[in-house]
N, C-alpha and C positions, 0 to 999 in steps of 0.2 A: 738650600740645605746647608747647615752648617754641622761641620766635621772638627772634634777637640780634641779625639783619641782616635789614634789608629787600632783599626781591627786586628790585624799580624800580617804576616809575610802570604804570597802566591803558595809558596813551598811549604808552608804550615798547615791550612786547614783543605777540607778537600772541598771544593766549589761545584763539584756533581753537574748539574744541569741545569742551575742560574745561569741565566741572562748576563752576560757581562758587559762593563760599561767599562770606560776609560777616561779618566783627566790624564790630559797631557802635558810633560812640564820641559821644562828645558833642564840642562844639565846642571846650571848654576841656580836654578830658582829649588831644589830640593832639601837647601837646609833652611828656607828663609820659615820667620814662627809664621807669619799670616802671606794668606793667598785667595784670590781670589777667581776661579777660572770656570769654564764652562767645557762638561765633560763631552766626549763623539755625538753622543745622543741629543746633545741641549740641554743638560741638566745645569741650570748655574749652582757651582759649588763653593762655599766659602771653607780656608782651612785653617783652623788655629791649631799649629803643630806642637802640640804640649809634652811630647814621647819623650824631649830632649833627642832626638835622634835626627840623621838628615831620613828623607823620605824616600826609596827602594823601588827599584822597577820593580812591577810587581806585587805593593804593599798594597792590603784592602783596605779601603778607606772606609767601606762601609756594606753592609747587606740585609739582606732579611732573606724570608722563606724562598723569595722568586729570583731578586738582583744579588749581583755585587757591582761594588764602586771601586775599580781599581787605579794604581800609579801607572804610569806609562812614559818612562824616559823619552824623549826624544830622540832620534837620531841628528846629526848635526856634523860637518867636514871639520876632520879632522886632521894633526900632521901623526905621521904613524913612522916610530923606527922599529926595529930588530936590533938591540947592541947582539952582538954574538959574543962578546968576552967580558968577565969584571969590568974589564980597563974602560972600556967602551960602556957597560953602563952607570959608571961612576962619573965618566965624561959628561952623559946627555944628562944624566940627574941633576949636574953641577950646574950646564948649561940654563936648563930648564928652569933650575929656583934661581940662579940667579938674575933672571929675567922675572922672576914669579908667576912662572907660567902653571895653573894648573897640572898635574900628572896623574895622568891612568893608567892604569895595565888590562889587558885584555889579550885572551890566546897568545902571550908569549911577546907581547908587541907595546910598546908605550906610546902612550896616545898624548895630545895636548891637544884645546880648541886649536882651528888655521890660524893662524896668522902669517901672512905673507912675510914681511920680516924677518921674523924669528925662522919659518921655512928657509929662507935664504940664507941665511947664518949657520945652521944647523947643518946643511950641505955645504959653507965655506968649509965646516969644519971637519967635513969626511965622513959624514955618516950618510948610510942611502936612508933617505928619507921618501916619503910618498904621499899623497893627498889618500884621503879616502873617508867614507860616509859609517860613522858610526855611534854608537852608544855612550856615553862617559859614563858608564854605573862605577867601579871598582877605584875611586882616588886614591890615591896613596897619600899617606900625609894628614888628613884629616878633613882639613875648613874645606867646603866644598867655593865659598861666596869670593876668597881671597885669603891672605893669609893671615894670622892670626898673631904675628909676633910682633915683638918691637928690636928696630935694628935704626942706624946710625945714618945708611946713606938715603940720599934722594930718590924718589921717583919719578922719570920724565915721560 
């Protein structure tokens, strides 16, 4: 099956009592334009994502009178803080780009993929930090794949 145009959001139409199916993606594969994956069921799905948009837990990829064919973010270990002050998330923000680590938010909490490293630095620098298994839907920032500017120094 090949998909050009997404259907709309979970939270938009009502899916009643269709059969629902799932492609599963990772966190960083939901702005790429083409994809090629196979949904819970065995369906193989091709996707050419023309929305201009990244892809949404949740998004119906496709349906008719009996299915739908929906998004399904993965879960995936992440480092998760709590700033509790300004001060404190103007720190981990700083920290975080300037490693160019991905940033999510979720319940109150900011999230980034593990990296052991960056965990260890992160706790050099006084914040309680924690491992834990989550969703990356809500980026802040934009580019979902990496970042999207042009700047001056290296990357190692």
């Amino acid at each position: 099956m090949l998909i050009e145009y997404i259907d709309n959001e979970l939270n938009g139409p009502d899916l009643g009592n269709l059969e629902c199916d799932y492609v599963p993606l990772e966190w960083y594969e939901v702005d790429k334009k083409v994809l090629h994956k196979v949904s819970r069921h065995g369906l193989e799905v091709g996707i050419r994502n023309l929305a201009g948009r990244p892809l949404c837990d949740g998004d119906v990829l496709w349906r008719d009178q009996h299915r739908a064919l929906l998004v399904e973010i993965l879960p995936c270990a992440c480092i998760a803080l709590k700033p509790h002050t300004m001060l404190e998330i103007g720190k981990a923000c700083y920290e975080l780009g300037n490693r160019h680590a991905p940033l999510f938010m979720a319940d109150g909490e900011l999230l980034t993929p593990y990296d052991a490293p960056l965990y260890n630095v992160l706790g050099k620098y006084g914040f309680t930090v924690y491992v834990k298994t989550a969703k990356l839907k809500t980026l802040w920032g934009g580019y979902a794949g990496g970042h999207a500017h042009g700047h001056a120094h290296e990357h190692s």
